[in-house]
C-alpha positions, 0 to 999 in steps of 0.5 A: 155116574158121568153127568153128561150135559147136552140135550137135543134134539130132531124133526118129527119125521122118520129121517136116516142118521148115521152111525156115528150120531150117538144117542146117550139116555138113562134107561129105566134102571137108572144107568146110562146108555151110549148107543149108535142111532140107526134112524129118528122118527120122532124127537119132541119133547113129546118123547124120542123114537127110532132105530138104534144099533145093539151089538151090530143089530137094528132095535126100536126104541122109545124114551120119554124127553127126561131119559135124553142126555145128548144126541148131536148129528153131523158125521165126517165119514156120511156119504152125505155132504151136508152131514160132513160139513156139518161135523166139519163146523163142530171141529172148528167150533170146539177148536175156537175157530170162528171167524173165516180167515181168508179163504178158510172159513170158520164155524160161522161160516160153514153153518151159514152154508148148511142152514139155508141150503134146500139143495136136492142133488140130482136123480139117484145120488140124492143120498149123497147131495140131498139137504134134509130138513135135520141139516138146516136145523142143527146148523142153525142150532150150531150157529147160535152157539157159534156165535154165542161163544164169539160175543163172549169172546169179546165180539159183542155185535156176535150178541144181537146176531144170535139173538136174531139167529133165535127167532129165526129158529123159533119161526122155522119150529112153526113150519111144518116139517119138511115144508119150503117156505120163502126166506131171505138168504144172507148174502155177501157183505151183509145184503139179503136175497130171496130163497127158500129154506126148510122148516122142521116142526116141532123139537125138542132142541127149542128148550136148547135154543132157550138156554143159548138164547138168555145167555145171550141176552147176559152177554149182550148187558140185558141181565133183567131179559135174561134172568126172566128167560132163565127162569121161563125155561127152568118151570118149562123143564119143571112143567113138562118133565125134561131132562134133570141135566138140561135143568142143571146147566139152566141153573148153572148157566144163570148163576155164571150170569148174575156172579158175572162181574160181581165181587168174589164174595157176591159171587160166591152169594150167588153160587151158594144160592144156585147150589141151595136151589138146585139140591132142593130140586134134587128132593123132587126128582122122581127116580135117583138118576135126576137126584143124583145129577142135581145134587152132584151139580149143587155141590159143585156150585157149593164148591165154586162159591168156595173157591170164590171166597179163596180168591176174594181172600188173594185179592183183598186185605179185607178177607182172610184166608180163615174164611175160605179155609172154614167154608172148604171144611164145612163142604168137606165134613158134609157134601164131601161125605158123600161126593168124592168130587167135593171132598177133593177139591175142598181138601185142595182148597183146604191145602191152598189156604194152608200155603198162604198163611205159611203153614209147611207142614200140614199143607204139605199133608194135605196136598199131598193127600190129593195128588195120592187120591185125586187123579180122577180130578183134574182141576184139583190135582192140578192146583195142589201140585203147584202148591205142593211145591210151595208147600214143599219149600216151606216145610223145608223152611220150618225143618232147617229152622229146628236144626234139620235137613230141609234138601230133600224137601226143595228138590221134591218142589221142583218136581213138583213143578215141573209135573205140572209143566208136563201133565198140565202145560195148559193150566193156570198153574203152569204158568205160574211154575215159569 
């Protein structure tokens, strides 16, 4: 089942969306639903009502804060302005670019337009011009993340104005709904002016600005502010029954935090921890579609603290390879059981540590394994196609060394490049074939 990650959320008033806005939940059967919304009522982490469209017909629903897995607005093809430029800030954001350059301006920026706009349109083109309460609070929401992704960018003063872009948020989820308030307007060259902005009321993507918010706090150096922020949010999620799949990435996101410039080997301490924590919390899931969410997350955290290990192995004269190649069997001969996921990448891994301490032939089996099986798995398949090469010329090696023929071998490692060239231009890996 695909674990789909983002949780948000929408004012508590009935409001019109697009059809483009797509609601994904967990129905009661535990599968996962994709579906156009027509119209939102309420969106807390009350619980979610609205319209969505089912085979082209209007049908009302109502789920409880743990069945949401994603709905994000902003639609290029709404009549409404606001809508558009909203969906014309995600493009920029997840292309990276955030900053406006000349007269072209970035994510930053087009979020800045749409959050404090209270602009109505004239009479009868309302649908078109009209800024609604939704605008102003996705394109704050957007814009924390926009700058969240600059000061990790490197743009660290991006850090402090996020930050000051969470209270913001938090002081306009204390309005009600709707209501215009007084505010100051960020102008040119960083003045102010007075205006007015909308407020939105109570949401359930204030959980959602928590977790940008302790990132944040993590980039900007404040680890003991963002720890404890970490961890207010993830009893908040405990305590009032929200999704398992924002509770993952909180857990995620706090490990990536502390292992952040750690040693390979604390880091993988760390991830081991987050991975132990998170199938405990998978035990305690009141139906299979949480457990299952956390413990596919648990072990992927396992498997990244593997590969901390490996890395800890090529950096250090200290660590050898055994210890990686142990880890990756242990994961495989038990979460691997069960997970296909892990035993994949462990058996990528596995191959890898092969490579490195000059073992041709059974890192060419067990590569080759993955690149037979793996092709639901991209970050495995890459990496054992640019050691399948190595593998391949060392075989080759050990062949000629017995009195045998070793040709076919080193022409098979350079296809094997140059399929990673092809399939992956943008890997690490295929940088390491030029």
């Amino acid at each position: 089942m695909r674990n789909i990650c983002i949780l948000l959320a929408f004012v508590g008033m009935a409001l019109p969306a697009q059809a483009a806005d797509i609601l994904v939940y967990v129905d009661k059967e535990g599968r996962v639903r994709r579906v156009p919304v027509d119209s939102v009522s309420r969106d807390t982490e009350k619980g979610f009502a609205g319209r969505v469209l089912v085979s082209g017909r209007k049908k009302s629903i109502r789920l409880e804060p743990r069945q949401i897995i994603e709905l994000r607005r902003g639609d290029p093809d709404d009549e409404n302005q606001w809508a558009k430029k909203l969906s014309s800030g995600l493009r920029l954001m997840r292309a990276g670019k955030f900053a406006t350059q000349g007269t072209v301006a970035g994510a930053e920026e087009t979020f800045v337009r749409v959050a404090y706009t209270t602009e109505e349109g004239i009479r009868g083109e309302e649908a078109q011009y009209a800024a609604l309460p939704w605008h102003n609070m996705y394109a704050v929401f957007y814009l924390i993340e926009t700058r969240l992704k600059m000061a990790q960018g490197g743009m660290k003063d991006k850090a402090a104005e996020g930050l000051k872009t969470v209270e913001e948020f938090k002081k306009r989820t204390r309005i009600k709904a709707r209501k215009k308030v007084d505010w100051q307007l960020p102008a040119e060259k960083g003045s102010t002016r007075e205006g007015k902005v909308y407020g939105w009321g109570d949401t359930r993507l204030l959980s959602e600005v928590s977790l940008l918010e302790a990132q944040l706090h993590a980039v900007a150096g404040d680890m003991g502010t963002a720890v404890s922020t970490f961890d207010e949010l993830i009893d908040h999620i405990g305590k009032n029954d929200l999704s398992p799949d924002l509770l993952t990435r909180t857990v995620m996101a706090k490990a990536n935090a502390e292992a952040a410039g750690q040693d390979p080997a604390k880091a993988e301490e760390v991830f081991r921890a987050a991975g132990t924590r998170l199938a405990t919390m998978a035990r305690r899931q009141p139906n299979e579609y949480g457990k299952s969410v956390l413990q596919r997350s648990a072990n992927q955290a396992l498997l990244r603290g593997a590969d901390l290990l490996l890395e800890s192995a090529a950096k250090s004269d200290k660590v050898t390879y055994d210890v990686p190649l142990r880890r990756y069997q242990q994961l495989q001969d038990a979460e691997g059981r069960k997970d296909r996921s892990v035993y994949v990448g462990a058996q990528a891994g596995i191959g890898t540590c092969l490579v490195e301490t000059g073992k041709g032939a059974d890192a060419y089996a067990a590569l080759l394994e993955v690149v037979v099986k793996g092709g639901d798995y991209p970050k495995a398949m890459a990496r054992s196609l640019y050691y399948l090469s190595r593998a391949s010329e060392l075989f080759a090696k050990e062949i000629e060394a017995g009195g045998g023929d070793g040709s076919l071998l080193r022409a098979e490692a350079e296809r094997w490049r140059q399929d990673v060239r092809e399939r992956f231009p943008s890997s690490e890996w295929a940088k390491k074939t030029q």
